[in-house]
TIVO-2410 file (N, C-alpha, C; in nm, 3 decimals):
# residues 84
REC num residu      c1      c2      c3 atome chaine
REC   1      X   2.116  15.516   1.738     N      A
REC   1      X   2.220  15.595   1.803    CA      A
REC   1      X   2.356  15.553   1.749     C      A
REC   2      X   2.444  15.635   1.735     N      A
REC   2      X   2.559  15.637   1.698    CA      A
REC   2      X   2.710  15.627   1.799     C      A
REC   3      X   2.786  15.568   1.857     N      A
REC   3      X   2.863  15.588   1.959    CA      A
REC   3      X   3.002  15.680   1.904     C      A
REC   4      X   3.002  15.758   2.084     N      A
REC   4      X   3.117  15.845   2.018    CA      A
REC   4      X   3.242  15.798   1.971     C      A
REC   5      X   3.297  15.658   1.968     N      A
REC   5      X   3.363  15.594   1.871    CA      A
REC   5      X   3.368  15.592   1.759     C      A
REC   6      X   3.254  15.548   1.719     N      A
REC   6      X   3.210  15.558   1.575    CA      A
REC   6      X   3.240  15.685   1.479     C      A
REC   7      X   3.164  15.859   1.578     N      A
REC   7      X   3.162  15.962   1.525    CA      A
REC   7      X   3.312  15.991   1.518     C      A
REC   8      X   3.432  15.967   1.586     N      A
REC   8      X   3.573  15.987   1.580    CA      A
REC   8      X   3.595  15.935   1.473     C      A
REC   9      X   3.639  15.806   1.463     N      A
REC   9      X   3.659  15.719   1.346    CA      A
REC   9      X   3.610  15.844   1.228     C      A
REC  10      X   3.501  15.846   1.157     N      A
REC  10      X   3.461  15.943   1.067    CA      A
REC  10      X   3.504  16.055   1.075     C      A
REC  11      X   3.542  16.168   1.156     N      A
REC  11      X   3.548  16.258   1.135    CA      A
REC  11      X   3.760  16.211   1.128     C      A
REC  12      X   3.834  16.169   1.180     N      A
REC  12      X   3.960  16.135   1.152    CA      A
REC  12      X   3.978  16.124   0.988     C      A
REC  13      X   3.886  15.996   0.920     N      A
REC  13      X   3.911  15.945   0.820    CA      A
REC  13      X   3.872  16.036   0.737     C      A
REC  14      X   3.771  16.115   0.797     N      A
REC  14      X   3.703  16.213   0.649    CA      A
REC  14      X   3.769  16.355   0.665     C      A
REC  15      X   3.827  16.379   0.747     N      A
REC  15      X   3.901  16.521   0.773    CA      A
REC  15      X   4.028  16.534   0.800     C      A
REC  16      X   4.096  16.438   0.767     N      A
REC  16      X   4.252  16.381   0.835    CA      A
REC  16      X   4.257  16.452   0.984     C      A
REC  17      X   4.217  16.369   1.097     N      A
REC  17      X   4.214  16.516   1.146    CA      A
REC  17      X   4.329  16.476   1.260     C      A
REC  18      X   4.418  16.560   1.307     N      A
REC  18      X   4.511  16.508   1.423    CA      A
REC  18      X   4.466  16.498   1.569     C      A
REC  19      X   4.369  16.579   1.568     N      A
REC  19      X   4.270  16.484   1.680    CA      A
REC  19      X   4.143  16.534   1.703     C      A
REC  20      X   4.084  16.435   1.785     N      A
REC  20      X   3.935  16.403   1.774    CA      A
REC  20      X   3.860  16.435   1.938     C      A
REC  21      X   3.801  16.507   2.032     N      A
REC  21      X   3.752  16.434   2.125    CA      A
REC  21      X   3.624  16.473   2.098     C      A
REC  22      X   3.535  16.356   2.166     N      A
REC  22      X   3.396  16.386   2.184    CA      A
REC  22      X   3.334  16.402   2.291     C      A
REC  23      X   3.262  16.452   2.336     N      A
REC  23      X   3.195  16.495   2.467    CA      A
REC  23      X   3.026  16.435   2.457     C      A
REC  24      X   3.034  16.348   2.536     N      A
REC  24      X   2.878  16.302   2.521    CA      A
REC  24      X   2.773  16.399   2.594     C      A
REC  25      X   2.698  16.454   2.517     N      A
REC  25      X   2.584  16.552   2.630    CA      A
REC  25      X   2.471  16.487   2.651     C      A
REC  26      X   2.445  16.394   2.608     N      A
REC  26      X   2.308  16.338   2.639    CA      A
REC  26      X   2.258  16.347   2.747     C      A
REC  27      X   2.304  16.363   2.909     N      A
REC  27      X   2.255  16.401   3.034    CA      A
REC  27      X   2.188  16.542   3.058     C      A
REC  28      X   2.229  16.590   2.962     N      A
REC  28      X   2.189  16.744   2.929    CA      A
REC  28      X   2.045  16.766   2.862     C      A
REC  29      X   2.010  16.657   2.790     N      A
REC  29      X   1.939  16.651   2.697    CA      A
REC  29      X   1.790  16.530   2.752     C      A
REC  30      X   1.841  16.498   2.878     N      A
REC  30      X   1.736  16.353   2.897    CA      A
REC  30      X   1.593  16.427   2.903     C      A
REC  31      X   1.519  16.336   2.859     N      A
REC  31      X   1.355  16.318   2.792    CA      A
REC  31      X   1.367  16.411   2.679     C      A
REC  32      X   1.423  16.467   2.611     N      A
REC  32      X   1.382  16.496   2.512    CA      A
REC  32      X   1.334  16.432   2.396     C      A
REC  33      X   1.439  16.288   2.356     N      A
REC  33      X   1.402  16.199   2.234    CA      A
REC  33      X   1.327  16.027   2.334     C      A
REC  34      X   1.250  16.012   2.305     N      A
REC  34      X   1.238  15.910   2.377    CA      A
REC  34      X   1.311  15.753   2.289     C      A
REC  35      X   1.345  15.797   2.176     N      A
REC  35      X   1.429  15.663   2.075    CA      A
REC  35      X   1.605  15.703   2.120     C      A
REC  36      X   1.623  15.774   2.217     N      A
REC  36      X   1.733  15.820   2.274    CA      A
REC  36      X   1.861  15.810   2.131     C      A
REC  37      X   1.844  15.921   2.077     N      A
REC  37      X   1.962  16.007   1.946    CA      A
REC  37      X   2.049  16.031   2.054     C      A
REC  38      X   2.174  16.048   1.982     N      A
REC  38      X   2.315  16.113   2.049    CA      A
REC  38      X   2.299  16.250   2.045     C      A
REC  39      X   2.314  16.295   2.141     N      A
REC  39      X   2.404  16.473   2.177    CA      A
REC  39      X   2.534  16.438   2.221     C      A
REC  40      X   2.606  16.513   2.105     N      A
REC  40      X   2.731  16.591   2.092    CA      A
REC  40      X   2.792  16.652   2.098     C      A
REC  41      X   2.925  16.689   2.158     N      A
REC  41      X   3.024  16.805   2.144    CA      A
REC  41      X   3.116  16.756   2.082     C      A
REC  42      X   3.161  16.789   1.975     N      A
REC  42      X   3.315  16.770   1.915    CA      A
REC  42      X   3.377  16.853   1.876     C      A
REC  43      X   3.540  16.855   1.947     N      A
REC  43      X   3.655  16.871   1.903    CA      A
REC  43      X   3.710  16.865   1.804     C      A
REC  44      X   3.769  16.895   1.675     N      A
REC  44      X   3.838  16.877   1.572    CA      A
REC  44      X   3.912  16.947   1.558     C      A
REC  45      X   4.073  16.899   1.546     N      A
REC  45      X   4.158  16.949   1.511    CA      A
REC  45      X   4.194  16.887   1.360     C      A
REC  46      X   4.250  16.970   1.231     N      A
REC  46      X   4.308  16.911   1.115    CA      A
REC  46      X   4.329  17.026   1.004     C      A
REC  47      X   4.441  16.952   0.947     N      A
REC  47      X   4.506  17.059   0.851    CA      A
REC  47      X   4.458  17.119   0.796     C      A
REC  48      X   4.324  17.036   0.733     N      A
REC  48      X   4.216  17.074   0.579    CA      A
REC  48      X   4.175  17.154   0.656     C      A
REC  49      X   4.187  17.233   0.775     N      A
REC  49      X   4.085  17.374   0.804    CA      A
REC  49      X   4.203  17.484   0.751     C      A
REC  50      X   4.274  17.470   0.766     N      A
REC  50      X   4.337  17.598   0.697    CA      A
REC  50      X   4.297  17.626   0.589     C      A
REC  51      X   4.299  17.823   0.602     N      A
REC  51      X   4.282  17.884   0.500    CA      A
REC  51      X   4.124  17.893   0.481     C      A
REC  52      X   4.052  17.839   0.569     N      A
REC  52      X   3.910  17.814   0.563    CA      A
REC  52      X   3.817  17.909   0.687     C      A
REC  53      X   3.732  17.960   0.634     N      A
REC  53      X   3.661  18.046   0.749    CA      A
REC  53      X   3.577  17.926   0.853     C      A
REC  54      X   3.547  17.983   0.973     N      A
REC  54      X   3.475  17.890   1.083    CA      A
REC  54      X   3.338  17.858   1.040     C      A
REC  55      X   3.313  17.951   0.956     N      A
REC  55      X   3.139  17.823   0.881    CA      A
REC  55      X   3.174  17.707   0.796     C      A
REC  56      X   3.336  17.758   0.694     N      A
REC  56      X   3.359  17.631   0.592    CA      A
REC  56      X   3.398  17.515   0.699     C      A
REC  57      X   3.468  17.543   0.828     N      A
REC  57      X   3.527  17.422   0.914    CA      A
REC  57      X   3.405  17.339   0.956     C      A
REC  58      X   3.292  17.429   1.013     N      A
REC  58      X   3.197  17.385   1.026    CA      A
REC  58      X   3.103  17.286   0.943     C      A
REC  59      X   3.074  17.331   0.831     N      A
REC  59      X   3.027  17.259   0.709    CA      A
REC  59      X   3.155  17.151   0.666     C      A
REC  60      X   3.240  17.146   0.683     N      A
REC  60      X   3.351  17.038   0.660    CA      A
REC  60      X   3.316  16.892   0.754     C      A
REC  61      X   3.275  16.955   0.858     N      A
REC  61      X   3.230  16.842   0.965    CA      A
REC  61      X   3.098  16.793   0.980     C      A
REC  62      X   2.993  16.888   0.964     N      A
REC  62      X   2.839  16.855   0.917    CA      A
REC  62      X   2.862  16.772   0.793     C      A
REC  63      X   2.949  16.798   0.680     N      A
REC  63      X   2.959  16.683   0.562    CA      A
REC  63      X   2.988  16.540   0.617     C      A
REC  64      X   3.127  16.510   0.656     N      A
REC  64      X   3.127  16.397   0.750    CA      A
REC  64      X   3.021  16.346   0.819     C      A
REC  65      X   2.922  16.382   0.850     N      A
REC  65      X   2.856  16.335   0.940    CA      A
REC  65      X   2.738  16.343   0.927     C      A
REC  66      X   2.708  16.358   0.760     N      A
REC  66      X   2.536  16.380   0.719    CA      A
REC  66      X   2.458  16.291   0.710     C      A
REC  67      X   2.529  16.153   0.710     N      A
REC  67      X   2.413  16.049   0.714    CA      A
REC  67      X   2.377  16.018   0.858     C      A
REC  68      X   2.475  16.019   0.925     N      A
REC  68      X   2.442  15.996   1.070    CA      A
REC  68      X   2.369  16.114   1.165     C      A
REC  69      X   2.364  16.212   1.100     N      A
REC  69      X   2.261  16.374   1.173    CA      A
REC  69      X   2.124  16.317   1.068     C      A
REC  70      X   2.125  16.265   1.017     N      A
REC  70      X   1.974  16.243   0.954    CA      A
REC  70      X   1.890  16.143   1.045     C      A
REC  71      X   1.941  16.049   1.134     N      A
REC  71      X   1.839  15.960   1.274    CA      A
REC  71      X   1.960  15.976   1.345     C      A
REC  72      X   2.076  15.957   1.325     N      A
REC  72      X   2.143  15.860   1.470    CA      A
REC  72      X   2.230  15.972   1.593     C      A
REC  73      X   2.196  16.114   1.494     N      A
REC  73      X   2.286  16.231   1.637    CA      A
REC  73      X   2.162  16.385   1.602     C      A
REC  74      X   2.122  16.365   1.719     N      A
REC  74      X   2.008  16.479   1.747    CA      A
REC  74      X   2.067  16.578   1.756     C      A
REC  75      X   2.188  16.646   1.832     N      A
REC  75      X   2.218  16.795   1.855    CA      A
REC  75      X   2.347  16.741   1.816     C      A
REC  76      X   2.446  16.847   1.780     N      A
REC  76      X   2.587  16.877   1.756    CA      A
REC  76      X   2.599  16.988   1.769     C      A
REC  77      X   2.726  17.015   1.848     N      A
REC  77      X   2.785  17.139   1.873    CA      A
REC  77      X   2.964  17.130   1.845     C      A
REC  78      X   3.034  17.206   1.747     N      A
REC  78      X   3.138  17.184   1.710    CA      A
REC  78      X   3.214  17.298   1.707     C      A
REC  79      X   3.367  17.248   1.811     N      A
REC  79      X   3.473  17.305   1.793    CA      A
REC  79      X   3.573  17.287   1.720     C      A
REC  80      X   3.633  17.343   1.643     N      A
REC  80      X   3.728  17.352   1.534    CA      A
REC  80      X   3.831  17.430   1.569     C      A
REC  81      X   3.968  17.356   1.517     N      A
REC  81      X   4.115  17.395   1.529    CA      A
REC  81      X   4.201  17.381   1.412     C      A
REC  82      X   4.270  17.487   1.362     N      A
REC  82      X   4.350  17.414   1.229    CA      A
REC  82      X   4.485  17.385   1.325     C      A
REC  83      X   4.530  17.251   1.254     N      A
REC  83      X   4.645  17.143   1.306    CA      A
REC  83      X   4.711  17.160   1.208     C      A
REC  84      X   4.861  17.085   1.237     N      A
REC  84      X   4.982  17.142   1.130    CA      A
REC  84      X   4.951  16.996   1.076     C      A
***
């Protein structure tokens, strides 16, 4: 598992992003994984979305975060904002 600390940190550093929140859903999600993976909601706000359609923002943030969606975060669900 990955803490939503961790997933901020990365998505800041890899997306400059001006801000970050995460929403833990895992209560949403109990018994599903029994090695208990993270469920996610994140927030992202950052410049690099401009000029970019909502699948490229999307795929901007699935990049950030491809080693850790391979064991350590089971669901993600992502909101995107372009920031000045």
């Amino acid at each position: 598992m990955i803490s939503s600390e961790q997933v901020e940190k990365i998505l800041i550093q890899g997306l400059q992003a001006s801000s970050v929140k995460i929403q833990d859903d895992a209560a949403l999600h109990a018994g599903h994984q029994p090695n208990n993976p993270a469920y996610y909601t994140v927030y992202v706000s950052s410049p690099l979305f401009k000029g970019k359609s909502l699948v490229q923002q999307h795929k901007m943030v699935y990049e950030c975060l491809k080693e850790e969606l391979k064991e350590k975060i089971h669901a993600l669900a992502i909101k995107t904002k372009i920031s000045d």
